[in-house]
C-alpha positions in Angstrom: 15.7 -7.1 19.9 13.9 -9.4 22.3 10.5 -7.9 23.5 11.1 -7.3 27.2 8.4 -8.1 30.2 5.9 -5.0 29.7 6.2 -5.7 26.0 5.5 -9.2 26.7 3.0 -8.2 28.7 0.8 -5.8 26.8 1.1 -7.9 24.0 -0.1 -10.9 25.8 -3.0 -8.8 27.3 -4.3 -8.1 23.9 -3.9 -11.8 22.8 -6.3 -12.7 25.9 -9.0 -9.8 25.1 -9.0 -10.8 21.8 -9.7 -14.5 22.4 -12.2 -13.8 24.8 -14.4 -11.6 22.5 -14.1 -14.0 19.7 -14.7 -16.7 21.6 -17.6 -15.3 23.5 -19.3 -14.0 20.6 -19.0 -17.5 18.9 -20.7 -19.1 21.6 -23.3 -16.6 22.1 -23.8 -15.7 18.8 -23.8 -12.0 17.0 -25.9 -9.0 18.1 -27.0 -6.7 15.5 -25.5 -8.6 13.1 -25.7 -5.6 10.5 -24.1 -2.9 12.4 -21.2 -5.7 13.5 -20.7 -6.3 9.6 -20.9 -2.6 9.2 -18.4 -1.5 11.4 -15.9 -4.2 11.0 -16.3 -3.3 6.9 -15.4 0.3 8.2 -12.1 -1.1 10.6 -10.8 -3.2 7.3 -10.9 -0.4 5.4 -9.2 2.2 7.2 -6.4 -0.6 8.1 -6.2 -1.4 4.4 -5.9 2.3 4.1 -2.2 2.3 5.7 -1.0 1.3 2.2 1.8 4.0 1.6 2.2 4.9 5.4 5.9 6.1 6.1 7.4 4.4 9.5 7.0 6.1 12.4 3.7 7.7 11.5 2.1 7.6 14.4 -1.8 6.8 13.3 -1.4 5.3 9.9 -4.9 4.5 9.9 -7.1 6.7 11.5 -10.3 5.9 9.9 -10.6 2.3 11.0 -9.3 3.8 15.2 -12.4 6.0 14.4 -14.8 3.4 13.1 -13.4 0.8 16.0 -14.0 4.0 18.5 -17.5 4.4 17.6 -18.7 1.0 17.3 -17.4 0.8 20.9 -19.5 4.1 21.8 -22.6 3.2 20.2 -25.8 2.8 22.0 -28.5 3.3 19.4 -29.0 3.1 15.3 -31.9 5.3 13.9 -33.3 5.6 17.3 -33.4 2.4 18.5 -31.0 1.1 20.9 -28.5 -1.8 20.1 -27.7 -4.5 22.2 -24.0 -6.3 21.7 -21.5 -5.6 24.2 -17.9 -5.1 25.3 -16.8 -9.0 24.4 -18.7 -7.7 20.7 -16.7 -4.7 20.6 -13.3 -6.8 20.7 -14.5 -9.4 18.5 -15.3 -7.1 15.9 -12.0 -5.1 16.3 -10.2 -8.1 16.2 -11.7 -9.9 13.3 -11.2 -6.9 11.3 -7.7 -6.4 12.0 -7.2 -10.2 11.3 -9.0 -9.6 7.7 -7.0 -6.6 6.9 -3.6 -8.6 8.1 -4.1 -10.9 5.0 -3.3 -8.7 2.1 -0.8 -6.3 4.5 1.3 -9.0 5.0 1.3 -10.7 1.6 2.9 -6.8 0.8 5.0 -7.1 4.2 3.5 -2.9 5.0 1.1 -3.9 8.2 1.2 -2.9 11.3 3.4 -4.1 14.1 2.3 -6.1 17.2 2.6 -3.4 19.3 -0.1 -1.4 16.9 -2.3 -3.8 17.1 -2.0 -4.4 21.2 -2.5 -0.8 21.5 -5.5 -0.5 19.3 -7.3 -3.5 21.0 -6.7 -2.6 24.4 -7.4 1.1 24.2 -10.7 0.4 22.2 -11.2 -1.7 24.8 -11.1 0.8 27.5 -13.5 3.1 25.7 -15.9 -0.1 25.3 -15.9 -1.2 29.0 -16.2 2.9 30.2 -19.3 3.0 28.1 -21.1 -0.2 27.3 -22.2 -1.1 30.4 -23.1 2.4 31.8 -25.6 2.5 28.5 -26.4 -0.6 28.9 -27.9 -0.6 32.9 -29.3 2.6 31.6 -27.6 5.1 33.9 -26.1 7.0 30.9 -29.5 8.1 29.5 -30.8 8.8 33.1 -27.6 10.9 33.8 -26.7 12.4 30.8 -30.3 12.4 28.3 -29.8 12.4 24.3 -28.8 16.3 24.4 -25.9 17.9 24.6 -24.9 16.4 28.1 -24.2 13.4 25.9 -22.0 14.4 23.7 -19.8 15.6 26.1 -19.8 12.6 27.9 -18.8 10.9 24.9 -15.8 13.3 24.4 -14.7 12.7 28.0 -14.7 9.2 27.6 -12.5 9.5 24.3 -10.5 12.5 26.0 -9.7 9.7 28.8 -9.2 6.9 25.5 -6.6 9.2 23.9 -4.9 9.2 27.5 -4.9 5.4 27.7 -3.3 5.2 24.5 -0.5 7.8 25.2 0.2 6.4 28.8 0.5 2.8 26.3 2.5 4.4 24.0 5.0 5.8 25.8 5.1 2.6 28.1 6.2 0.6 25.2 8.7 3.1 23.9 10.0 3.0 27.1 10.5 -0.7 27.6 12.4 -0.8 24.0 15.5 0.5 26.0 14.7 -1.7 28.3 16.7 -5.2 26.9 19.8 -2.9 26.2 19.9 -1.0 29.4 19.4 -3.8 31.9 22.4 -5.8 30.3 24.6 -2.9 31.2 23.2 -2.4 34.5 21.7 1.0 33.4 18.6 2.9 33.7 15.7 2.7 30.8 15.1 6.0 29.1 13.2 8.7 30.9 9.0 7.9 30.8 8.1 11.8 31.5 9.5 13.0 28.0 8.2 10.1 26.0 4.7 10.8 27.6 4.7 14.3 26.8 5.9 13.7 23.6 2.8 11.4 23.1 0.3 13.8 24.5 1.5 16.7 22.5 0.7 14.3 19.3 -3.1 14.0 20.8 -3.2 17.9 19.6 -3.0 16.7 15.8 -4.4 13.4 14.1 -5.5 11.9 18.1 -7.8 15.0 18.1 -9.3 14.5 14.7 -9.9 10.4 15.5 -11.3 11.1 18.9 -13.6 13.9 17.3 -14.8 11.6 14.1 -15.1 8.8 16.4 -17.6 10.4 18.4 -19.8 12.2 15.7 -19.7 8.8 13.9 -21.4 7.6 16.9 -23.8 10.4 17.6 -24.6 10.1 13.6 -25.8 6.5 13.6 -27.3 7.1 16.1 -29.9 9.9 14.9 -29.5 8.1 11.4 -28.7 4.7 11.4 -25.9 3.1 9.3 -26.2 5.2 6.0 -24.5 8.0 8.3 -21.5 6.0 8.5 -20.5 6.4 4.4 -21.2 10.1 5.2 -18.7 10.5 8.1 -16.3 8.6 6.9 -15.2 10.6 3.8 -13.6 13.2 4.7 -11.3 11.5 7.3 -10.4 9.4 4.2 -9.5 12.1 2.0 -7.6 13.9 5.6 -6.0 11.1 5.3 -4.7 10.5 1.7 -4.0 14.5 2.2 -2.0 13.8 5.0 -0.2 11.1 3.4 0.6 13.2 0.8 2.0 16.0 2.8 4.3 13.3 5.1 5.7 11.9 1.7 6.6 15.9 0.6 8.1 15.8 3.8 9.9 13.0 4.1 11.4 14.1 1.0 12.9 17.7 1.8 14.3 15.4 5.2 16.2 13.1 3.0 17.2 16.2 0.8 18.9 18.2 3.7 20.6 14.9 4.7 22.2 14.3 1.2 23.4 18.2 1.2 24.7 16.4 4.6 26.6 14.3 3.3 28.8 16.5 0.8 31.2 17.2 3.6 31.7 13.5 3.6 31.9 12.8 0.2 34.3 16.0 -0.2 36.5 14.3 2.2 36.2 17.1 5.1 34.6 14.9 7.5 34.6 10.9 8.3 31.9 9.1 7.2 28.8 8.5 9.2 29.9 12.0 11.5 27.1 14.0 10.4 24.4 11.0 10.9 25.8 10.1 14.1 25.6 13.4 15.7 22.1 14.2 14.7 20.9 10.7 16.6 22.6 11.5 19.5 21.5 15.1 19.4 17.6 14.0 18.5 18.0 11.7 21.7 19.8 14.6 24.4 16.9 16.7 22.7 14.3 14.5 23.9 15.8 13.5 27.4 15.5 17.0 27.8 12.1 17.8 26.7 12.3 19.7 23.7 8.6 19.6 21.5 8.3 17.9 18.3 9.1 21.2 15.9 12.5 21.7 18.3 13.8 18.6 17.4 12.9 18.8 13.6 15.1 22.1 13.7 17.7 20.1 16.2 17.7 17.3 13.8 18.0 19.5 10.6 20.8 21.8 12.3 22.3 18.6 13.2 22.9 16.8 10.0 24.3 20.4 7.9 26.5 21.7 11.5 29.6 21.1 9.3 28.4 22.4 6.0 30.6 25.5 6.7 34.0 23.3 6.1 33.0 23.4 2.1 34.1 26.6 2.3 37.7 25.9 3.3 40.6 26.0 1.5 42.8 23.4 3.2 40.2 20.3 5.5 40.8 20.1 8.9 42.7 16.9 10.5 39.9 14.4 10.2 37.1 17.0 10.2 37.3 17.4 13.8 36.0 21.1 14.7 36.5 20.6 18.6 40.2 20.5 18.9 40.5 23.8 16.8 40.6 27.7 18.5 37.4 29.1 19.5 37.4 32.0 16.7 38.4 29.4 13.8 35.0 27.5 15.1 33.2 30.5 15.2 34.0 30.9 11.6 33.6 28.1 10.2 29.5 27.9 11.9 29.3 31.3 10.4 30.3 30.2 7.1 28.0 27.1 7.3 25.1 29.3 8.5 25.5 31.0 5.2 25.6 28.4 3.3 21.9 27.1 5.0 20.5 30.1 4.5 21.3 29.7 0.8 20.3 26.4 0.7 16.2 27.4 1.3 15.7 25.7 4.9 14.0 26.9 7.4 15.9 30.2 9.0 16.0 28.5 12.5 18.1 26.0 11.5 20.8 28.3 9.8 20.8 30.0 13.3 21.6 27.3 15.3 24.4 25.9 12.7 25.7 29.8 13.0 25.7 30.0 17.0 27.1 26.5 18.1 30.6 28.0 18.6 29.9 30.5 20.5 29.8 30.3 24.7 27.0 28.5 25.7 25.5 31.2 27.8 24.7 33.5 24.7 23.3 29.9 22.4 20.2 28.9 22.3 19.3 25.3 23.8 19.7 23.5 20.1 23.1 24.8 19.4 24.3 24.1 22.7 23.5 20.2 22.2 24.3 20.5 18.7 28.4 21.9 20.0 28.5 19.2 22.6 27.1 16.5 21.0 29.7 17.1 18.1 32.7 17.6 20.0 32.1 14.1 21.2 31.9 12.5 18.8 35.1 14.2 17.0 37.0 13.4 21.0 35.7 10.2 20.7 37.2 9.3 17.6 40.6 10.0 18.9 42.8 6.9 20.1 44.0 8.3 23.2 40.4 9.4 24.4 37.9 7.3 23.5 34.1 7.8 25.0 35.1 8.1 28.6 38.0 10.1 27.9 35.8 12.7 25.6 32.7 13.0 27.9 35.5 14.1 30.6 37.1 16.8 28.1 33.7 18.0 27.8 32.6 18.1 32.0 36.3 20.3 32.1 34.6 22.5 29.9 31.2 23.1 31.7 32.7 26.4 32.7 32.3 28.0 29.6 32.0 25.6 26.2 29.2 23.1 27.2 26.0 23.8 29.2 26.6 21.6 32.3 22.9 20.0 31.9 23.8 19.3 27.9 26.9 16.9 29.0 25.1 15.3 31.6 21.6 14.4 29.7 24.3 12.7 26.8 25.5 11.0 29.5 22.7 9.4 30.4 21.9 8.9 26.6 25.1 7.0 26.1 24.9 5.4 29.6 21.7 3.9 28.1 23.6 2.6 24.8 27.0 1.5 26.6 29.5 4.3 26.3 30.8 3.4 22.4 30.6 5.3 19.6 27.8 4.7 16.8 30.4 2.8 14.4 30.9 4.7 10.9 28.9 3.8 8.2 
């Protein structure tokens, strides 16, 4: 997909930063030429560190945003104050990231551009909120070398973490962008990608903005040798975390392959079950559901039509929809067995087990999960086709689909061009 203008633009905001502070410092020469060596070690590292990182993860390298976050809050080493700058700041950030992009792409794993825009420009923020405050002195006559300056260094990576979310959710934004302005159409919602990107700052955003500033604080009062200190336990948080993503990851693809039985079984066409848990994963975040919501969306998703296994004679194409309300109530009942059999988490068997019922007695997953589906099986059918099935579905806002569930897939597929994911 071509980038679109705020992609373009973000990007090529970076680019300019990043010649600017390697230029600059070239010219002028390095400052503390120990602690820039230091700290840009520290930012290779934790990039080389993203070896193994699943996609989608959304700070594969937290050590070197901590080490890059510090260096850009740092004002004195062992007591003494240091003296390089914003322009240093970038420089540093940006010769690291060039270092560490040697071996990442000789194993094609590094980060995208967009990563790497974000990083420099949000670094960048925390540099120019800080440097020159310390710098003219107005930080130690506001603020001392107490307390009072600790916080004033977690405000300032409070407001970083905001920078990067408001980035974040810009540039996830603008990815719809290309596709929707061919057809005319609206991007996707910004207020749900942004709050999904400031609920994140609750996890790993909390831990980097923490590390970053007790890195900071710890040079300070120590000098360098604090930095070898500080930095292993985010490192082992890290692999640890790693470890635990990989586990799940794991039980994800699981749960899709138990999926996929109907398919292979012949119950349902191919592809159904994958394409109904996208579009329910994208209704679920047009309308604001939190991150563990849409794992249990996405999970309920993929097994809805586990319950056909237990059938005797397949339904006409493994379409559910067309079929009387208590043969659907049975066969979620039967599927919601069969999850609960299967280990997953109990939510998920509820929802599979309560998507046939009326949508005033379902909770919010399993009405998406029943609309969602029924689209997908009216779609399929030659005489209805997208339009045709999202109008079967308004006709039956009065008691089979929650009127706000039909029109948030509306706007999903509105955003795609009303077709079908093809099979496969």
């Amino acid at each position: 997909m071509t980038p679109g203008p705020v992609t373009l633009g973000v990007r090529g905001a970076a680019l300019l930063l990043a010649a600017a502070g390697l230029g600059h410092t070239l010219w002028r020469g390095v400052h503390d030429p120990g602690h820039a060596l230091a700290f840009g070690a520290l930012i290779t590292i934790g990039e080389l560190a993203r070896w193994g990182a699943l996609p989608g993860e959304r700070e594969p390298a937290p050590l070197g945003a901590a080490g890059a976050l510090a260096y850009a809050l740092l004002g004195r080493s062992g007591g003494q104050p240091t003296s390089h700058g914003v322009l240093q700041v970038v420089a540093v950030l940006a010769a690291a990231q060039l270092v560490a992009s040697v071996p990442q792409l000789a194993r094609g794993d590094g980060p995208g551009a967009d990563q790497v825009a974000r990083r420099l420009l949000t670094v960048t923020f925390a540099a120019v909120c800080f440097q020159p405050l310390y710098n003219a002195g107005l930080s130690a006559r506001w603020f001392g070398d107490g307390p009072y300056y600790a916080a004033f260094l977690l405000l300032l990576l409070g407001l970083t973490a905001l920078c990067d979310a408001v980035l974040a959710a810009l540039l996830l934004r603008a990815r719809t962008l290309p596709r929707g302005s061919r057809a005319g159409l609206a991007p996707a919602p910004y207020g749900p990608l942004l709050r999904d990107e400031l609920r994140a700052l609750i996890g790993i955003g909390s831990a980097v903005c923490a590390t970053g500033a007790v890195m900071a604080l710890g040079v300070a009062a120590a000098g360098l040798w604090a930095l070898p200190v500080l930095c292993v336990p985010l490192l082992l948080t890290q692999l640890s975390y790693r470890r635990f993503a990989a586990v799940r990851t794991t039980y994800r693809q699981t749960i899709a392959s138990l999926a996929r039985s109907t398919e292979i079984a012949g119950y349902t066409p191919h592809g159904h079950a994958r394409r109904v848990a996208e579009l329910c994963m994208a209704v679920g975040r047009e309308m604001g559901l939190s991150g563990p919501e849409l794992t249990v969306l996405e999970y309920a998703a993929l097994m809805h039509d586990i319950g056909q296994l237990s059938l005797v004679d397949p339904v006409p194409d493994g379409a559910t929809a067309p079929l009387p309300a208590a043969e659907q109530r049975r066969i979620a009942l039967l599927g919601g067995a069969v999850v609960r059999q299967t280990g997953v988490d109990a939510k998920v068997a509820v929802v599979v087990e309560r998507q046939a019922d009326p949508y005033r007695e379902q909770p919010l997953s399993a009405r998406i999960v029943r609309a969602v589906n029924a689209y997908d099986d009216l779609s399929g059918e030659s005489l209805s086709g997208p339009l045709g099935a999202l109008e079967q579905l308004r006709l039956g806002t009065g008691h089979d689909y929650q009127p706000q569930v039909v029109e948030s897939l509306a706007r999903v597929l509105a955003r795609g061009g009303l077709t079908p994911v093809p099979p496969g």
